[in-house]
C-alpha positions in Angstrom: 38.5 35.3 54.0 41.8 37.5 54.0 43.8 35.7 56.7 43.2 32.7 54.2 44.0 34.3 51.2 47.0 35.9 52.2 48.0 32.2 54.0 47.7 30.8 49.9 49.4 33.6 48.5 52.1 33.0 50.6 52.2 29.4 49.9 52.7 30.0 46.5 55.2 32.6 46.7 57.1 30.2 48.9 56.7 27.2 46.6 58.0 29.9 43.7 60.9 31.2 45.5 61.8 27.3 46.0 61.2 26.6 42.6 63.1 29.4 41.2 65.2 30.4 44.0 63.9 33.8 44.0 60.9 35.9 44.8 58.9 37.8 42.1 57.0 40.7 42.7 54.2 39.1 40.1 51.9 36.3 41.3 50.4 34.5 37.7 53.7 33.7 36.7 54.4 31.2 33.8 57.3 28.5 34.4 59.9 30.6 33.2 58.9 32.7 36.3 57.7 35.0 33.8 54.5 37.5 34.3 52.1 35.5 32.2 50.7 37.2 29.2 46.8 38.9 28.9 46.8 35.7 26.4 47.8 32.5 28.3 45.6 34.1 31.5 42.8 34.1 29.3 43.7 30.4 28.1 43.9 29.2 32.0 40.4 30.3 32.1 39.1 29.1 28.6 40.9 25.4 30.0 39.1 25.8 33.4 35.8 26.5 31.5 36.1 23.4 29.3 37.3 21.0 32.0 34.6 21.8 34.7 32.0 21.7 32.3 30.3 25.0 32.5 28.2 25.9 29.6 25.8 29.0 30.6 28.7 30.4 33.0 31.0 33.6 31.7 34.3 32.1 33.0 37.1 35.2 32.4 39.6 36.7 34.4 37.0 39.8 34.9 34.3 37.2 36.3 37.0 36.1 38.9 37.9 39.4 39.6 34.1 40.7 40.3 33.0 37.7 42.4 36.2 38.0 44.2 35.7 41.9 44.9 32.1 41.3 45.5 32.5 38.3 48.5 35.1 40.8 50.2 32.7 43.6 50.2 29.8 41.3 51.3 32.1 39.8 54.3 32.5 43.5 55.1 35.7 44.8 53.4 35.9 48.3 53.0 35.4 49.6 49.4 38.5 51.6 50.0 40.4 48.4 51.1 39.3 46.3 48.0 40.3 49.1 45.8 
């Protein structure tokens, strides 16, 4: 699961620096190549919520976050390493 993250992360660092022509030290970047805001992260997830239909589903950047956190520790990540 980390050999594949790490492989997307640096697709879309590479598309970026392509984009922009430079690398940025942030990954949720808006097209400005801006960090995006507390705000418009919370709007990508509010979007995602209405366009795949979920209706009894908290979908939030902290619900991303835990289930993310949680599948590394199941797939037997070190707590120290997902810190």
């Amino acid at each position: 699961m980390l050999e594949k993250l790490t492989k997307e992360i640096t697709v879309y660092g590479a598309f970026y620096k392509l984009h922009f022509g430079q690398e940025n030290e942030y990954v949720l970047l808006n097209r400005d190549n801006k960090p995006m805001t507390d705000y418009s992260i919370s709007q990508v997830f509010d979007n995602l919520r209405l366009k795949m239909n979920y209706k009894d589903v908290r979908v939030s950047q902290h619900t991303f976050r835990h289930t993310f956190c949680h599948r590394l520790a199941m797939s037997g990540i070190s707590a120290f390493a997902i810190q």
